[in-house]
Steps between C-alpha positions, in 0.01 A plus 500: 500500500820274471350075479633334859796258471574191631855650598226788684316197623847285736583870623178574676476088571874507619526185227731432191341537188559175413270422848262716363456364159479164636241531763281686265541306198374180719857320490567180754810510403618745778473446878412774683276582836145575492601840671717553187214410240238706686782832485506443121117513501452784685772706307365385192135608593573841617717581209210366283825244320384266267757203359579516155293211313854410294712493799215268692494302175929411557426438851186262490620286192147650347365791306192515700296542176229295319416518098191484429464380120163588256538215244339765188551894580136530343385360873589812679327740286175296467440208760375596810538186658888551422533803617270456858773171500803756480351732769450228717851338486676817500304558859574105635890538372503823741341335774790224446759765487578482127467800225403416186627508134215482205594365148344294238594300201407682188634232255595144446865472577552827719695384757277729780575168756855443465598876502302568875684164681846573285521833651425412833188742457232310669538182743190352382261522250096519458405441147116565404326280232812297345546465126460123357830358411720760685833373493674742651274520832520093476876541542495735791256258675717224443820671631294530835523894544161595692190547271135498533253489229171655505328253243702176446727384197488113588865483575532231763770753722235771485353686802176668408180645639216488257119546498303097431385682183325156422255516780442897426422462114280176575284680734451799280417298238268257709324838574473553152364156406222460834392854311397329219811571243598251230758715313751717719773652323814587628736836452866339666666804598816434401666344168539094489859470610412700848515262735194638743250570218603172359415309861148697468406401157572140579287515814202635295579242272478251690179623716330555154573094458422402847170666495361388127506844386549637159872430357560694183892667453288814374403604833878578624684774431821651619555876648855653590451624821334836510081605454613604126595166417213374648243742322658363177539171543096446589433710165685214347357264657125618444605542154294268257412265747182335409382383809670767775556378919281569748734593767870588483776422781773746461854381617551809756288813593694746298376319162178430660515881459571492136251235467211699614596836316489264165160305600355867578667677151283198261153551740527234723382504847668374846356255586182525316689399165783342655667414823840597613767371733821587572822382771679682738241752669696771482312876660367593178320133467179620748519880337452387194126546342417174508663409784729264378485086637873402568741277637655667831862408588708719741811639373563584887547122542722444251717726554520446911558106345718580227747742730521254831602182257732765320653613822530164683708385181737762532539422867597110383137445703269190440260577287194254642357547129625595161191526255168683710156540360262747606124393457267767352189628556256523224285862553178555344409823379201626216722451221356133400179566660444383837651693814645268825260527808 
């Protein structure tokens, strides 16, 4: 069956096409009756016409597309915190009317940024879990073409929705600590340079200070990512320790996953042995065997914050403000031994 046309469109309307593409493509630039616009409309919907994207692109100034950019391809294969974050902005970019192009940066100076705005791909971009020291995202910030982080980068032009990962890693380990645990380790789930397992390292850092609690470098290690790196990196850090933790806070649920498959491979129990916590209550957090304790944040909310501030930039809108935090909600689960009321 031959596609409709807009030229098949201003025939049964009684329009030019030029009418036609106008009206449809959303144009003020053309002055016409309400009569008119509600002829195109009808034509349009009984043909079952729909406006070429590209020609509404030349007509609106705007590509009517979003880029949505993973920092490390590794995230979409393993994270499921990344991934729920994708599904959900994909689904608030529709509701605002945009499609969506996915990429990520798979190397230090790929120019994965600078390639979506130079083509006129995307009209704004969403970029999950910034790199430290990106130059080349610091350079489209400061040029002023729309972008929204999802995790900060400290750049003082930034607009950014992140979790108060300070608050969440506190509590978990305050729940650790009012337990009875002097030495909690930590698996970070990412490598040092990462930007969001670096902010969660410091926080345990810091809560491991603020609550006189066992400092010893030993009891930190570093994962990349996934439940494999996890699984290996709490071999390591069991290793020849002389005097092991008690309790282990894993930087994410996915390596809280690798963490528990390496405690159970050397004999220990959860949390008769030793405790476990994770962040990000993702589904498989309360199906897990223990139930896994967690830090709940909503990747729902960020992306319904993340895509209005996007959208209201491209629109030249006032943004009321640029950097949001979203306060977490510690949940407690068997996994370190006591279950919430």
């Amino acid at each position: 069956m031959k596609r409709p046309t807009s030229h098949d469109v201003a025939r049964k309307a009684g329009v030019s096409r030029t009418t036609v593409s106008l009206v449809l493509n959303g144009s003020d630039l053309l002055n016409v009756t309400d009569e008119t616009r509600k002829r195109v409309h009808e034509a349009a919907r009984a043909l079952n016409y729909r406006p070429n994207r590209a020609a509404l692109g030349l007509v609106k100034g705007r590509s009517e597309t979003l880029g949505i950019v993973v920092t490390h391809p590794t995230l979409l294969a393993v994270d499921g915190f990344v991934t729920a974050l994708i599904q959900a902005l994909v689904t608030r970019s529709r509701e605002e009317g945009y499609r969506v192009i996915l990429d990520y940066v798979s190397g230090q100076g790929e120019r994965t940024y600078t390639n979506l705005v130079s083509e006129g791909s995307v009209d704004g971009l969403l970029v999950i879990n910034p790199l430290s020291g990106d130059s080349e995202l610091c350079n489209i910030i400061e040029t002023g073409f729309p972008v929204v982080l999802i995790g900060q980068m400290g750049s003082p032009n930034e607009h950014s929705v992140r979790t108060d990962i300070e608050s969440g890693v506190r509590a978990v380990v305050k729940h650790l600590s009012d337990l009875g645990h002097q030495r909690i380790a930590h698996v970070a789930f990412a490598p040092p340079e990462f930007i969001a397992g670096k902010a969660r390292l410091s926080a345990y850092t810091r809560a491991i200070a603020e609550l006189n609690l066992q400092q010893d470098p030993e009891l930190v290690t570093h994962a990349a990512f996934s439940a494999a790196s996890a699984r290996q990196a709490t071999h390591r850090l069991l290793d020849g320790m002389s005097k092991p933790p008690s309790a282990v806070f894993a930087g994410n649920d996915t390596i809280a996953v690798g963490v528990l498959r390496a405690l159970t491979e050397r004999g220990l129990r959860v949390p008769q042995d030793i405790a476990l916590a994770g962040f990000d209550d993702l589904p498989i957090a309360s199906m897990l065997t223990p139930s896994l304790t967690t830090v709940r944040h909503d990747p729902s909310q960020h992306a319904a914050l993340a895509a209005d501030m996007l959208v209201r930039q491209i629109h030249r809108k006032a943004v009321t403000e640029r950097k949001v935090e979203i306060a977490p909600e510690l949940v407690i689960r068997e996994s370190c031994g006591r279950v919430s009321d």
